[in-house]
PDB file of N, CA, C and O in Angstrom:
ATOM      1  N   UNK A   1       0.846  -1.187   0.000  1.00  0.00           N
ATOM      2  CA  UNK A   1       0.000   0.000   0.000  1.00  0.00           C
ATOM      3  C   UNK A   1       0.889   1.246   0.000  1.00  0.00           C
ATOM      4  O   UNK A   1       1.936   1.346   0.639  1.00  0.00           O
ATOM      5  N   UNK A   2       0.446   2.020  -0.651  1.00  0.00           N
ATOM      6  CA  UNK A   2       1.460   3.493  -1.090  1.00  0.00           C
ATOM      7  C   UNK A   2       1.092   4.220   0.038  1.00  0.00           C
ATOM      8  O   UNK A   2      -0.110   4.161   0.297  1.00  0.00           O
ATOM      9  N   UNK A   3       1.740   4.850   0.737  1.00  0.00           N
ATOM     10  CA  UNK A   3       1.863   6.531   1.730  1.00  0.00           C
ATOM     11  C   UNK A   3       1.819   7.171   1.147  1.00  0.00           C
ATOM     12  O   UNK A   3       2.457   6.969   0.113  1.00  0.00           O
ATOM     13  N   UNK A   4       1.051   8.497   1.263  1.00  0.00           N
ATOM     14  CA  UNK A   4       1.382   9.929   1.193  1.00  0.00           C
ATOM     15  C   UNK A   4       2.121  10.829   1.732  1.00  0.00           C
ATOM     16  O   UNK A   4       2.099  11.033   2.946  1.00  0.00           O
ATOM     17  N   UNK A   5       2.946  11.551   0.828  1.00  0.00           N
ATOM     18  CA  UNK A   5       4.358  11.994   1.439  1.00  0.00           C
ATOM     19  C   UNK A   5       3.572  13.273   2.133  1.00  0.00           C
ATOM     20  O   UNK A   5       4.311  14.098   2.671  1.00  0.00           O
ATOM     21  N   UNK A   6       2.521  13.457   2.165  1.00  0.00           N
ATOM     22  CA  UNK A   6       1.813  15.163   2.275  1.00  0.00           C
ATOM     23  C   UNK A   6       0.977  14.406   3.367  1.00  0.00           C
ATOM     24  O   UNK A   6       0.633  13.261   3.074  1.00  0.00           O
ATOM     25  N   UNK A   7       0.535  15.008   4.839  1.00  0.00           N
ATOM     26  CA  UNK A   7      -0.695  14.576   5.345  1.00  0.00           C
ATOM     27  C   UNK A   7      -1.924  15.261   5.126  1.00  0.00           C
ATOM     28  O   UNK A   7      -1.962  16.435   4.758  1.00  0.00           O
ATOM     29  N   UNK A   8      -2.386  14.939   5.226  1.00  0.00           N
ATOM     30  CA  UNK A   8      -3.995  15.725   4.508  1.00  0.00           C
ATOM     31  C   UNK A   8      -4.322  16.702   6.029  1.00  0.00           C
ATOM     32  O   UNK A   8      -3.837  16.557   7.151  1.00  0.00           O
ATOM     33  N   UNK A   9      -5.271  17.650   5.554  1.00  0.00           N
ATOM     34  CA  UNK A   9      -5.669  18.513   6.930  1.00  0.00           C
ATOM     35  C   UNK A   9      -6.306  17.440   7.967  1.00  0.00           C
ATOM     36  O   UNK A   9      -6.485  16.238   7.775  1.00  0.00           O
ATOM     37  N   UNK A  10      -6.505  17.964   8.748  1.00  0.00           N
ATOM     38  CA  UNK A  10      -7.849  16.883   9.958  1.00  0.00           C
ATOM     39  C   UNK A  10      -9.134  18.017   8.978  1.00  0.00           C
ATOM     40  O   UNK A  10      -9.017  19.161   8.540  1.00  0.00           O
ATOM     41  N   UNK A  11     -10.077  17.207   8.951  1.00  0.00           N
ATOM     42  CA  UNK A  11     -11.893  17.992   9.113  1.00  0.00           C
ATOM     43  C   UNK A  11     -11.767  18.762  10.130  1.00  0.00           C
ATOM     44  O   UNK A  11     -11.339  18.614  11.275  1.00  0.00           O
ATOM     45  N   UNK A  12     -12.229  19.653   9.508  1.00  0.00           N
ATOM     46  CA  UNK A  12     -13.044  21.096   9.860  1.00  0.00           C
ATOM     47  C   UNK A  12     -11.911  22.067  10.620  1.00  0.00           C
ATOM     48  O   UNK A  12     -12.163  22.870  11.518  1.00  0.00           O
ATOM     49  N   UNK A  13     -10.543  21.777  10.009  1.00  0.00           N
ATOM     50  CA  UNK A  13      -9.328  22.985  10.120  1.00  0.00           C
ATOM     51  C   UNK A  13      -9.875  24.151   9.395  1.00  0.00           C
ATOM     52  O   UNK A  13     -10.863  24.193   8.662  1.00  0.00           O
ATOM     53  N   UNK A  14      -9.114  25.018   9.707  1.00  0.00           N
ATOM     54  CA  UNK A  14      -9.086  26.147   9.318  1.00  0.00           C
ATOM     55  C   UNK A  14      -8.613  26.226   8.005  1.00  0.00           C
ATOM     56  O   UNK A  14      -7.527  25.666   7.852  1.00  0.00           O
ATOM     57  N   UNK A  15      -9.158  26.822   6.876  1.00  0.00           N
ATOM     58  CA  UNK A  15      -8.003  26.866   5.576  1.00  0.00           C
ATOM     59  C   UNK A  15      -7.187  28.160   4.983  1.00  0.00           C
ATOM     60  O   UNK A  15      -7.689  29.126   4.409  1.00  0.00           O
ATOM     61  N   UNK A  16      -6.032  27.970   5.221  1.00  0.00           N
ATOM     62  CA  UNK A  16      -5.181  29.073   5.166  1.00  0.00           C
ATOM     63  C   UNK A  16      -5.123  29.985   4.067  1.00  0.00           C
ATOM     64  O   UNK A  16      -5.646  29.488   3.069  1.00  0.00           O
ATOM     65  N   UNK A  17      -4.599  31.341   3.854  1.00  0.00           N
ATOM     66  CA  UNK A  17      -4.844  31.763   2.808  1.00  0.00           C
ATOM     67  C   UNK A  17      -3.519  30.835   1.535  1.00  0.00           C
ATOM     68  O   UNK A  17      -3.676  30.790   0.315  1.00  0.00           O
ATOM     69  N   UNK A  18      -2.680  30.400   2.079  1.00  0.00           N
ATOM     70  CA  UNK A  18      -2.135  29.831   0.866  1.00  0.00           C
ATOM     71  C   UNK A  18      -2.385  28.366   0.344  1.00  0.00           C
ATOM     72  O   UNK A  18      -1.832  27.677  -0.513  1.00  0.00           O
ATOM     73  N   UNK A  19      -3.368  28.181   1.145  1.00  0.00           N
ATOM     74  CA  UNK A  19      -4.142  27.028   0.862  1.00  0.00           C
ATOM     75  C   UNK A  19      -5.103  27.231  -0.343  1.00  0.00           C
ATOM     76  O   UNK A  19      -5.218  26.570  -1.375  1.00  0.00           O
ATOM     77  N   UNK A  20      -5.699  28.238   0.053  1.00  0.00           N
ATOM     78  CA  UNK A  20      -6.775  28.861  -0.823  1.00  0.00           C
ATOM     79  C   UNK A  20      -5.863  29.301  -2.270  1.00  0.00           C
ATOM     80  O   UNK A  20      -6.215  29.068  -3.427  1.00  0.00           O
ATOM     81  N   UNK A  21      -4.940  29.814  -1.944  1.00  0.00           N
ATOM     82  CA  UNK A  21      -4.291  30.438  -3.319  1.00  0.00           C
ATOM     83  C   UNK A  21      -4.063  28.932  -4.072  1.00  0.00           C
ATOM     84  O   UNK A  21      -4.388  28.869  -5.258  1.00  0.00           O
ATOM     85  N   UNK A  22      -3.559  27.822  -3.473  1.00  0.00           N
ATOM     86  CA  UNK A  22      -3.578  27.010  -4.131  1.00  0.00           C
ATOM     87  C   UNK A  22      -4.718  26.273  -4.822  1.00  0.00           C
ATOM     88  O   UNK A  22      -4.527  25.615  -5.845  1.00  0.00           O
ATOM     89  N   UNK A  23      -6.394  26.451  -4.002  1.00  0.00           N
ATOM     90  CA  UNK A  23      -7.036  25.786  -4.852  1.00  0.00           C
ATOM     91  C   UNK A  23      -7.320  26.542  -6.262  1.00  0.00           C
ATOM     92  O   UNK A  23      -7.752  26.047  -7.303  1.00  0.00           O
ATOM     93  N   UNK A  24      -6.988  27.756  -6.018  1.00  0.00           N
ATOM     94  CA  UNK A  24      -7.021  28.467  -7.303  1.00  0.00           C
ATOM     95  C   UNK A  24      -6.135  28.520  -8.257  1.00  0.00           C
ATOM     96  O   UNK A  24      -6.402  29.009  -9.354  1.00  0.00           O
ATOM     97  N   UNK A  25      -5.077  28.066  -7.979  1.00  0.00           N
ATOM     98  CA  UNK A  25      -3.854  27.397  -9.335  1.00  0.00           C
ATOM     99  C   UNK A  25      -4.436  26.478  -9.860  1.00  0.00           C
ATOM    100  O   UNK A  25      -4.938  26.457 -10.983  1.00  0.00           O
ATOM    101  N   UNK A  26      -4.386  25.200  -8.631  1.00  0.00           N
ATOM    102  CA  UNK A  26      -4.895  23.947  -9.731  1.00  0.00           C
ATOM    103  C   UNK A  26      -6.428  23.798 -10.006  1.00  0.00           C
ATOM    104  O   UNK A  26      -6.768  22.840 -10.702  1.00  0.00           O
ATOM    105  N   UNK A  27      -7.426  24.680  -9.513  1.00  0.00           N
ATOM    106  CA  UNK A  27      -8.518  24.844 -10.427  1.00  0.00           C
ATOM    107  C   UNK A  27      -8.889  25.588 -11.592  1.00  0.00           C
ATOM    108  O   UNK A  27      -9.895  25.511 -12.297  1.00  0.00           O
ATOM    109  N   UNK A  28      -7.481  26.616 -11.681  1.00  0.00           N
ATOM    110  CA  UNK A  28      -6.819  27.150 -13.403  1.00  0.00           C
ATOM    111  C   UNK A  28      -6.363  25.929 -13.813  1.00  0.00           C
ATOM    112  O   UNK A  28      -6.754  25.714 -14.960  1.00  0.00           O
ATOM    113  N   UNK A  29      -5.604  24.902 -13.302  1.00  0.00           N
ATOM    114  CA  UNK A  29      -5.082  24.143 -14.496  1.00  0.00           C
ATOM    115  C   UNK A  29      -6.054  22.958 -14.944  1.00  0.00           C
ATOM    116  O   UNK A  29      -6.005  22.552 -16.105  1.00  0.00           O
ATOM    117  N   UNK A  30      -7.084  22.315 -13.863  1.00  0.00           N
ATOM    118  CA  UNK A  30      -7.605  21.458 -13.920  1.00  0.00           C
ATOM    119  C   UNK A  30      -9.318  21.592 -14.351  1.00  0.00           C
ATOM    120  O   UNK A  30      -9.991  20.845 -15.062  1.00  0.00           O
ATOM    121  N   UNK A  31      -9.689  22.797 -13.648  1.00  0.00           N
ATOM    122  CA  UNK A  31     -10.868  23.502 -14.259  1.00  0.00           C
ATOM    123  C   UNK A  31     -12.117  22.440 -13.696  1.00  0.00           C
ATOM    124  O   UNK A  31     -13.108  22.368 -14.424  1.00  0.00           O
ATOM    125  N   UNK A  32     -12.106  21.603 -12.412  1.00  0.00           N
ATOM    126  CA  UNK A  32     -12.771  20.967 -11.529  1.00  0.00           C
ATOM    127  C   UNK A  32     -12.335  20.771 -10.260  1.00  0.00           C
ATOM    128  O   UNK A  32     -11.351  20.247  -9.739  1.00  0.00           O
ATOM    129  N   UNK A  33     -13.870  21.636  -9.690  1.00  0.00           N
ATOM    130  CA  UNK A  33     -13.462  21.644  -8.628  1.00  0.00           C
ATOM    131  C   UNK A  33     -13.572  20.572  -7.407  1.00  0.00           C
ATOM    132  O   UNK A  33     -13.165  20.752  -6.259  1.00  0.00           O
ATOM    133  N   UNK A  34     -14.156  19.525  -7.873  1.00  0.00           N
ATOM    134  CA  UNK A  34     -14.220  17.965  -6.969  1.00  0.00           C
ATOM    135  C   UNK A  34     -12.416  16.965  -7.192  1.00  0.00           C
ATOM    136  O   UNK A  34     -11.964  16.014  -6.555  1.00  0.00           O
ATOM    137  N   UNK A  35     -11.932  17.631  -8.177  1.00  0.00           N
ATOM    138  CA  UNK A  35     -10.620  16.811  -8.847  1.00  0.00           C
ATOM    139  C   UNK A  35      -9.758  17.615  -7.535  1.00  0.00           C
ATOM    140  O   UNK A  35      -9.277  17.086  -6.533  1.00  0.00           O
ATOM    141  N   UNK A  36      -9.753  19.279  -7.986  1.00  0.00           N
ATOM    142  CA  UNK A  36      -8.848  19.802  -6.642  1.00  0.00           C
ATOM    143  C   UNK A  36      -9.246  19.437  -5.315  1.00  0.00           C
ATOM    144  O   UNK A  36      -8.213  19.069  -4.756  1.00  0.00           O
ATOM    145  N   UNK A  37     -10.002  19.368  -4.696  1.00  0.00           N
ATOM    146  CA  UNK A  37     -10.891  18.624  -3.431  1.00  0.00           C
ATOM    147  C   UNK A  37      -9.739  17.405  -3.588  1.00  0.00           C
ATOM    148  O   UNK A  37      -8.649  17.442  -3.017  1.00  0.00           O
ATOM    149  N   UNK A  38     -10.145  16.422  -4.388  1.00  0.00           N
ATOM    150  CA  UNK A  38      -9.281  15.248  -3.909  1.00  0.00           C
ATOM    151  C   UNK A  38      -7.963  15.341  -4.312  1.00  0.00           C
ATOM    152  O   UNK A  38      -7.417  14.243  -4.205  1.00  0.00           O
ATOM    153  N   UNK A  39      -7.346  16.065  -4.665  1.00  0.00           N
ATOM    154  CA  UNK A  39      -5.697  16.238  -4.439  1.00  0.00           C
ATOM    155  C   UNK A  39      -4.982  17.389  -2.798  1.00  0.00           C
ATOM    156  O   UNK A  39      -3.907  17.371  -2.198  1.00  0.00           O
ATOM    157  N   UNK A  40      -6.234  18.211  -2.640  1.00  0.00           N
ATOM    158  CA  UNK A  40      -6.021  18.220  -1.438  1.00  0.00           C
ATOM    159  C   UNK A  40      -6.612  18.057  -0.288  1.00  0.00           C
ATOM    160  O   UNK A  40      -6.506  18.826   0.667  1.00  0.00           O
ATOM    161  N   UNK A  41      -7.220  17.112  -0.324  1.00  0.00           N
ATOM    162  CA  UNK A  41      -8.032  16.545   0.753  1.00  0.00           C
ATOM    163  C   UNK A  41      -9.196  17.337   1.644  1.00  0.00           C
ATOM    164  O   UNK A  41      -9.464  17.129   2.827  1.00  0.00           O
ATOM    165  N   UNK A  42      -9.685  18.107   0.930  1.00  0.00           N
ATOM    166  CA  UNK A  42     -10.464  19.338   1.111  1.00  0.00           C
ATOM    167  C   UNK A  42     -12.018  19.098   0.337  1.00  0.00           C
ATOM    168  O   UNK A  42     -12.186  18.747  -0.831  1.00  0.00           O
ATOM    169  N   UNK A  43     -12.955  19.364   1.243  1.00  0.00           N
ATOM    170  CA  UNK A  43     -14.606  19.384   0.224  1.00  0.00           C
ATOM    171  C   UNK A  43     -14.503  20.270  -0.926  1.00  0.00           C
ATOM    172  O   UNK A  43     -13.916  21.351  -0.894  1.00  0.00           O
ATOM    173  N   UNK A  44     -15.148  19.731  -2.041  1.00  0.00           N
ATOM    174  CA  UNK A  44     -15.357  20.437  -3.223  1.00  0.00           C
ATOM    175  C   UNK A  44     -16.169  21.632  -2.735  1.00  0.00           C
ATOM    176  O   UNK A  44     -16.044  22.573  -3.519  1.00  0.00           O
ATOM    177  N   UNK A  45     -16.894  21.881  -1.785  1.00  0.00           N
ATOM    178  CA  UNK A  45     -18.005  23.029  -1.408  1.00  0.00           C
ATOM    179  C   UNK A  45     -16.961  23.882  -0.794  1.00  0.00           C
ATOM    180  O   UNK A  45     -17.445  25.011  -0.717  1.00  0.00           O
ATOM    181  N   UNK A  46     -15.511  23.872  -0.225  1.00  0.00           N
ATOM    182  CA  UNK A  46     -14.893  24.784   0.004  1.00  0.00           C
ATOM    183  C   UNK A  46     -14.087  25.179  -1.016  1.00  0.00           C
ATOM    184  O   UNK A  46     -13.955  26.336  -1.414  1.00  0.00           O
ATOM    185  N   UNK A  47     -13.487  24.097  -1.484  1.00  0.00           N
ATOM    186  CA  UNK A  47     -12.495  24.540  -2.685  1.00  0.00           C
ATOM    187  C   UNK A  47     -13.362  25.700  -3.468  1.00  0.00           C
ATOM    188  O   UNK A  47     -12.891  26.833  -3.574  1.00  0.00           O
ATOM    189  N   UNK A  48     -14.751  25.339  -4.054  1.00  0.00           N
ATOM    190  CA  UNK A  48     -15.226  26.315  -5.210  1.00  0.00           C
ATOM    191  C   UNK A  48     -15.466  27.550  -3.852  1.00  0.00           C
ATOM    192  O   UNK A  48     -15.032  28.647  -4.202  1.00  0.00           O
ATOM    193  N   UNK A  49     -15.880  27.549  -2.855  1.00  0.00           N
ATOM    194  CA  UNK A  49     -16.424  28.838  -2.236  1.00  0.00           C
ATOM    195  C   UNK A  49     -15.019  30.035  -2.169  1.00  0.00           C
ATOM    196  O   UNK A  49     -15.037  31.217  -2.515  1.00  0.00           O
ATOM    197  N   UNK A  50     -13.876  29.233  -1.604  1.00  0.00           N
ATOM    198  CA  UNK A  50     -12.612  30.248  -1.879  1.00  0.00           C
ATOM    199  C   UNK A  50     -11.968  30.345  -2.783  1.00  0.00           C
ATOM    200  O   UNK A  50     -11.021  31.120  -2.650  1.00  0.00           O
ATOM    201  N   UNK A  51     -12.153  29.491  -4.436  1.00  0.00           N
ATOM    202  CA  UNK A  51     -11.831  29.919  -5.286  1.00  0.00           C
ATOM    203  C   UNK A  51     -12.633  31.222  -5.784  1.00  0.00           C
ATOM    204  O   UNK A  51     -12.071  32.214  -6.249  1.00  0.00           O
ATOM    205  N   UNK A  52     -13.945  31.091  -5.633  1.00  0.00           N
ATOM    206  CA  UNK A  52     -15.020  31.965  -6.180  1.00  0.00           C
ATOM    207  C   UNK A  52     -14.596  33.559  -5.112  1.00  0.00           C
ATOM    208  O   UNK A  52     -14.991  34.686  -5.412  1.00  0.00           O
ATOM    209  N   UNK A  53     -13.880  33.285  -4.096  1.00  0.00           N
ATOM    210  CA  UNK A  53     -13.578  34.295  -3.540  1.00  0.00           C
ATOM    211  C   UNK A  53     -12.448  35.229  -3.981  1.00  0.00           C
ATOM    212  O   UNK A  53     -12.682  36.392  -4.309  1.00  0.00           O
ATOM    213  N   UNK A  54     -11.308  34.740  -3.984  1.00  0.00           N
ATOM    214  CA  UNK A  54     -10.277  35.188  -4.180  1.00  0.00           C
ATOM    215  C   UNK A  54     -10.391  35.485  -5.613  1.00  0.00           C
ATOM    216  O   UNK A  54      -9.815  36.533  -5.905  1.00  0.00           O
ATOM    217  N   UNK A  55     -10.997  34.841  -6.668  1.00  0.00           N
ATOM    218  CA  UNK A  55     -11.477  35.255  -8.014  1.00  0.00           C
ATOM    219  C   UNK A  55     -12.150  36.641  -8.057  1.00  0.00           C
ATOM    220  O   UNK A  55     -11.911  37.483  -8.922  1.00  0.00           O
ATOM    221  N   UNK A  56     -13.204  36.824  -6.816  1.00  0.00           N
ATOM    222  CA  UNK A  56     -13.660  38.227  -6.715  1.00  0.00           C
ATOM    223  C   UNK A  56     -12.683  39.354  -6.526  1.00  0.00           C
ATOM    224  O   UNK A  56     -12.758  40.513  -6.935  1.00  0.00           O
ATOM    225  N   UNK A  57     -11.505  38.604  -5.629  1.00  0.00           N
ATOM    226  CA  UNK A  57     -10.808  39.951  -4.646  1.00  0.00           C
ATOM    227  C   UNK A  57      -9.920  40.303  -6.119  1.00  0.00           C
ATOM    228  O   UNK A  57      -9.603  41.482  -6.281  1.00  0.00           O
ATOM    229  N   UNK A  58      -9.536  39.332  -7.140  1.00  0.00           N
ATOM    230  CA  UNK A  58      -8.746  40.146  -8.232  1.00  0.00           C
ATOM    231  C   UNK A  58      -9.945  40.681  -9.435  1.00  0.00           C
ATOM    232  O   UNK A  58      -9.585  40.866 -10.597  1.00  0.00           O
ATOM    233  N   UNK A  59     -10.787  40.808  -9.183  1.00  0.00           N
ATOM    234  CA  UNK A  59     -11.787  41.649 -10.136  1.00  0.00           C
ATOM    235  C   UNK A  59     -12.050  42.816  -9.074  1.00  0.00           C
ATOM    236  O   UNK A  59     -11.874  43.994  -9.382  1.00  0.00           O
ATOM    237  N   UNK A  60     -12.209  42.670  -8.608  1.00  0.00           N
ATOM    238  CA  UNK A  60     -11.968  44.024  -7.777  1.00  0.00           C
ATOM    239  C   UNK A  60     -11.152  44.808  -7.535  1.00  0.00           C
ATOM    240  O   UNK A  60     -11.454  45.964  -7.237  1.00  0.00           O
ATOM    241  N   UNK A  61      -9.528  44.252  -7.623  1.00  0.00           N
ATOM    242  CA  UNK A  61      -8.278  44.627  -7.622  1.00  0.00           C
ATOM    243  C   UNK A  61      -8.203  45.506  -8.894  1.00  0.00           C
ATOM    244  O   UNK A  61      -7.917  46.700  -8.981  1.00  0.00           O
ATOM    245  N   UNK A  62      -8.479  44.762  -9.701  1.00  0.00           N
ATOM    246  CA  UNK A  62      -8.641  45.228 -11.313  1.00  0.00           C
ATOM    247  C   UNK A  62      -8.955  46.747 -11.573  1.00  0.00           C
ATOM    248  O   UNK A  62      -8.327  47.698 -12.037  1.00  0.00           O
ATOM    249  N   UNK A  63     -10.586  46.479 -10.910  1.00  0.00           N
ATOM    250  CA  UNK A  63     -10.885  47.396 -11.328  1.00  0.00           C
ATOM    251  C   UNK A  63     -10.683  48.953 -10.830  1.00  0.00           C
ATOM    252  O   UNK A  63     -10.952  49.974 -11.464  1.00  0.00           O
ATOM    253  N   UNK A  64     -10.082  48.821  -9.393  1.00  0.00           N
ATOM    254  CA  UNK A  64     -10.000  50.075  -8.911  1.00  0.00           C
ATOM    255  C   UNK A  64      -8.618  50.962  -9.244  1.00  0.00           C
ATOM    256  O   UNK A  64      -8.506  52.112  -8.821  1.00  0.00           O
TER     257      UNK A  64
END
């Protein structure tokens, strides 16, 4: 049986902001957000809620 060199969070941690920056890389490269969920061991209902966030904070960045 294979190990993971990475341990996954425990449920219901806190998710950091460079956590978050990351679900938003690999949901640019992968473009699903249940695929990023299972590479980092994270619910798809958070991955899309802080991608959809931090997606706002640079349209907003943008525009001002």
């Amino acid at each position: 049986m294979a190990t993971r060199k990475t341990r996954l969070p425990k449920k219901g941690s806190p998710i950091s902001r460079a956590e978050a920056e990351r679900f938003v890389e690999l949901y640019n490269k992968i473009g699903c957000y249940e695929e990023v969920a299972k590479i980092t061991g994270r619910c798809a209902s958070s991955v899309s809620k802080w991608v959809k966030i931090l997606q706002a904070e640079q349209t907003i960045r943008l525009q001002i």
